[in-house]
Each structure stands twice: as C-alpha cells, then as structure tokens.
C-alpha positions as CSV (number, residue, x, y, z in Angstrom):
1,X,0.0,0.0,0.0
2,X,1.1,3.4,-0.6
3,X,1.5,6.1,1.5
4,X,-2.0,8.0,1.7
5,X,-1.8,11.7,0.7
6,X,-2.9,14.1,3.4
7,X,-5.5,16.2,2.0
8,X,-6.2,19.7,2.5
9,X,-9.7,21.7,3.4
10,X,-9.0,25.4,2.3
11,X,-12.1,27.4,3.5
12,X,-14.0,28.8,0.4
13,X,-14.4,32.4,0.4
14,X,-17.0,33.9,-2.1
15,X,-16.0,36.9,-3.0
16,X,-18.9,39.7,-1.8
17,X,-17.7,42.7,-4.0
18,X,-20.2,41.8,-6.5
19,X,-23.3,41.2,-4.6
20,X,-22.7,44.6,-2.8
21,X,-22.2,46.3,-6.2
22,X,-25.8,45.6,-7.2
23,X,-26.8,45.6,-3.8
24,X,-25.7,49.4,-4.1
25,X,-27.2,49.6,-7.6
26,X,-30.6,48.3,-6.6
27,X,-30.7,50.8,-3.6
28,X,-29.8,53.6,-6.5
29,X,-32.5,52.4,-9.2
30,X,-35.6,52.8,-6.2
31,X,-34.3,56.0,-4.8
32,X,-34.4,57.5,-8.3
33,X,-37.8,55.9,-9.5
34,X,-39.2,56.5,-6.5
35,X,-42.6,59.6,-6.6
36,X,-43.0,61.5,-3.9
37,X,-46.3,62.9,-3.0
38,X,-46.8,66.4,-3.1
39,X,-50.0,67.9,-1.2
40,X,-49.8,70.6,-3.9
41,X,-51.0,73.3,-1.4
42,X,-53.3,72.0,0.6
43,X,-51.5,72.8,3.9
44,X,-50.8,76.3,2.8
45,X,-55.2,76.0,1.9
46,X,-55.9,74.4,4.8
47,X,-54.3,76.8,7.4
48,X,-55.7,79.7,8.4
49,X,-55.1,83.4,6.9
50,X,-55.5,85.8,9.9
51,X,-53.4,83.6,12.2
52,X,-49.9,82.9,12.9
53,X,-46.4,84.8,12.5
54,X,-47.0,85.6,8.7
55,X,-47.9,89.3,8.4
56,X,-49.2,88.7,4.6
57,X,-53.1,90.0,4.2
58,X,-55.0,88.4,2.0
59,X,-57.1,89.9,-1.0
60,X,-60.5,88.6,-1.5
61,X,-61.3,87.8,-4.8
62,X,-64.1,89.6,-6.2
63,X,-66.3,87.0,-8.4
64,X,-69.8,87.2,-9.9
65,X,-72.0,84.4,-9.6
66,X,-74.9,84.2,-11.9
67,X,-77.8,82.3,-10.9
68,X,-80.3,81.8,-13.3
69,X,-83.7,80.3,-11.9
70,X,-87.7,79.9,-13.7
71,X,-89.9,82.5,-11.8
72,X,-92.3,81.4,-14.3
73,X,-92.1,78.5,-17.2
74,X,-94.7,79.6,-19.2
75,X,-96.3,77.1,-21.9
76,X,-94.7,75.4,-24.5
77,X,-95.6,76.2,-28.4
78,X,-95.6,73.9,-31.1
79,X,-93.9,75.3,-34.4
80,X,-96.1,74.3,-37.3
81,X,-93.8,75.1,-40.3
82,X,-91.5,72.5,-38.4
83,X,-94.4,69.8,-38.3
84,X,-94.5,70.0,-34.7
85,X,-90.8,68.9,-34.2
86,X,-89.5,72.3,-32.6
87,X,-90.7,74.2,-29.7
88,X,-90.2,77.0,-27.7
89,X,-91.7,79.0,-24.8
90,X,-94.1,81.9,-24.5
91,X,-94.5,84.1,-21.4
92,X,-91.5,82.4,-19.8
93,X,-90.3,84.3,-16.5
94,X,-87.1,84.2,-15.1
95,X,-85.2,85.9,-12.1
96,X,-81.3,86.6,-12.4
97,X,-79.6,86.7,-9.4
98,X,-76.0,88.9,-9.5
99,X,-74.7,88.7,-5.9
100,X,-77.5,90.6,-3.9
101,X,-79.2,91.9,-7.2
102,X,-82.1,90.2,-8.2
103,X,-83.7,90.9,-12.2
104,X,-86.7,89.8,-13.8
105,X,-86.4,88.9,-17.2
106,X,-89.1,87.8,-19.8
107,X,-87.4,85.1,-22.0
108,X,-88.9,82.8,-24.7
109,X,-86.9,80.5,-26.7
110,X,-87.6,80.9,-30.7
111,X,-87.2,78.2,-33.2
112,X,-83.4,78.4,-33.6
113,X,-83.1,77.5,-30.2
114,X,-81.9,80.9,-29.0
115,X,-83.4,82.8,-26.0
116,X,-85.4,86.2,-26.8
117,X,-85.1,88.1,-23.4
118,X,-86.3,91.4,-23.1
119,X,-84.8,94.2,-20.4
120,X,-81.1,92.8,-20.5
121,X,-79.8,96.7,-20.4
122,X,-80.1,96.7,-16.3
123,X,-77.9,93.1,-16.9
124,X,-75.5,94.7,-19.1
125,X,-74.9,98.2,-17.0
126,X,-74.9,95.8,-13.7
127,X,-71.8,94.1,-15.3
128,X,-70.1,96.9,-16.5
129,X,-67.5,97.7,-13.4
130,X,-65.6,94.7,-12.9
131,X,-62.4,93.3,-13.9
132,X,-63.2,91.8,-17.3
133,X,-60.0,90.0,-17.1
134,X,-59.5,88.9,-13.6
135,X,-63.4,88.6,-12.3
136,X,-64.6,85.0,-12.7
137,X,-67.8,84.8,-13.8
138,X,-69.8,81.1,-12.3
139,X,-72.8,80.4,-14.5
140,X,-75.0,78.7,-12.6
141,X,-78.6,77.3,-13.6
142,X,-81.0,75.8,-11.7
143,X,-83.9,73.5,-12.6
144,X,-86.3,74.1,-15.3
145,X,-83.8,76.4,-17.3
146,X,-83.2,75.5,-21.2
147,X,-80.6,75.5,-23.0
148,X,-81.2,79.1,-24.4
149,X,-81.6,80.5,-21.9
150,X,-77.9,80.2,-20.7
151,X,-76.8,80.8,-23.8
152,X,-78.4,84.1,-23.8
153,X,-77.1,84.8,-20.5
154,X,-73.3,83.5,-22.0
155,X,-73.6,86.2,-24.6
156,X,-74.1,89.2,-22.5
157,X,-70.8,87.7,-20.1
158,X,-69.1,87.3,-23.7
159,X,-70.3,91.0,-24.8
160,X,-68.9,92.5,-21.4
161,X,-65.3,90.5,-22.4
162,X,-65.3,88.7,-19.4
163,X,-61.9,86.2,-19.7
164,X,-63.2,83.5,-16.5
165,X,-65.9,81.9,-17.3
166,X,-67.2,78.9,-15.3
167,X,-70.0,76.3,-15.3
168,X,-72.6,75.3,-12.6
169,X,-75.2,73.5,-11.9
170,X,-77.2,71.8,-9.5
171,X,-80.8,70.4,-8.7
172,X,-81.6,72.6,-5.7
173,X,-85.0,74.6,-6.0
174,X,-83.8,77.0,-4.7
C-alpha cells in the first residue's frame, strides 16, 4: 500500500464585492424611480389666513356668480312650419340673481333654439364695473332652465369680455 496523501480543506471564500455592487445599484434604481407625494397646497389652503407669525393679508377675490332660476315657465308652443318637431316657450319668466341683485327677465326660446329676453340693459350696465379679465364669472342654472336660456345669459358675459368663465349646476329649487 502506498503512503495515503494528506488532504487539504481550504475554506472557500466567495468573493462579496459583486453582490454589494448591485446591492448598491438596486438601492440607486428605487431611490431614483421613487414619486414623492406632493400635497400641492393643501397645507398652505388648509391653514388659516388671519393667524400665525405671517404678516401677509389676504385679498378677496371679487367674483360674480350668476344664478339663473324659472320665476315662471310659461307654456310650450308647437312650431307648425316644423311639423310639430321644434318648440319653444311663451311668457316664460325668469329671475337673475348677480350677488345681492335680483332681475326679472321675460325670456322665450324661438325656433333656432336661442333665447329672446327682453330688459337685458339693467344686466348689461350691472356688469359693466368689474375686472373683465381677472373677475370670474360662475354660470349657474337651476332646474327648469333651457338650453337658451344660458346661452343668452353666455352672450351678454361674452359682450362684457369677461376672460373667466365657469359652469354650474345643480338640482336645488332654490
């Protein structure tokens, strides 16, 4: 028998420079991807104006808020030319409410679908002081108003050159 060769164990070391590398590269990749959430003012909304170590007033904005509601609806019309198809309103009533200032306005709707009012001048001449560029104007109808009639109330805000204008509506009688 021969002479039996002593054999070595070396420990195995694996070498851990790579798997910090991407350890390190994986931490890099999520810090860059990652989205913070931004609250986009609503702290600075939330807080409130006349309180706290900030001296800054603040200006209220002046706005106009147009409230269009049916005082009375009248009766609808069949058009004959149009073999009954079109339709539109006569003795329709209907109150205009700018801030405290109420008008009464007598509005029908013709066959073009366009409102007729009548006494739009106190409308006009109400409108006349503001800041045509940096009012906003809130259109807001409530139940029982047509189509035309907003319309018509769009193109005296359009006349005066108002630059804000807004949409509203709701369901509320009153």
């Amino acid at each position: 028998m021969g002479k039996e060769r002593k054999r070595r164990f070396e420990a195995i070391k694996p070498d851990m420079t790579p798997m910090i590398d991407v350890v390190f590269l994986l931490l890099i990749f999520f810090i860059v991807t990652l989205k913070f959430k931004t609250l986009e003012g609503r702290l600075d909304a939330a807080l409130p104006k006349d309180r706290g170590t900030s001296s800054a007033t603040v200006e209220e904005i002046e706005k106009v808020d147009i409230v269009i509601k049916v005082a009375n609806p009248g009766s609808l019309e069949n058009d004959p030319a149009t073999n009954n198809r079109l339709k539109h309103y006569v003795n329709r009533i209907l109150t205009i409410d700018l801030g405290a200032k109420t008008f009464r306005v007598r509005s029908s709707v013709d066959q073009d679908g366009d409102g007729l009012w009548d006494d739009l001048k106190a409308i006009e001449n109400f409108l006349k002081p503001f800041d045509k560029k940096e009012t906003p104007v809130t259109l807001d109808s409530r139940r029982g108003v047509v189509y035309g009639d907003v319309v018509a109330m769009l193109d005296i805000v359009i006349r005066e050159k108002f630059e804000r204008v807004s949409f509203a509506g709701s369901f509320e009688d009153e």
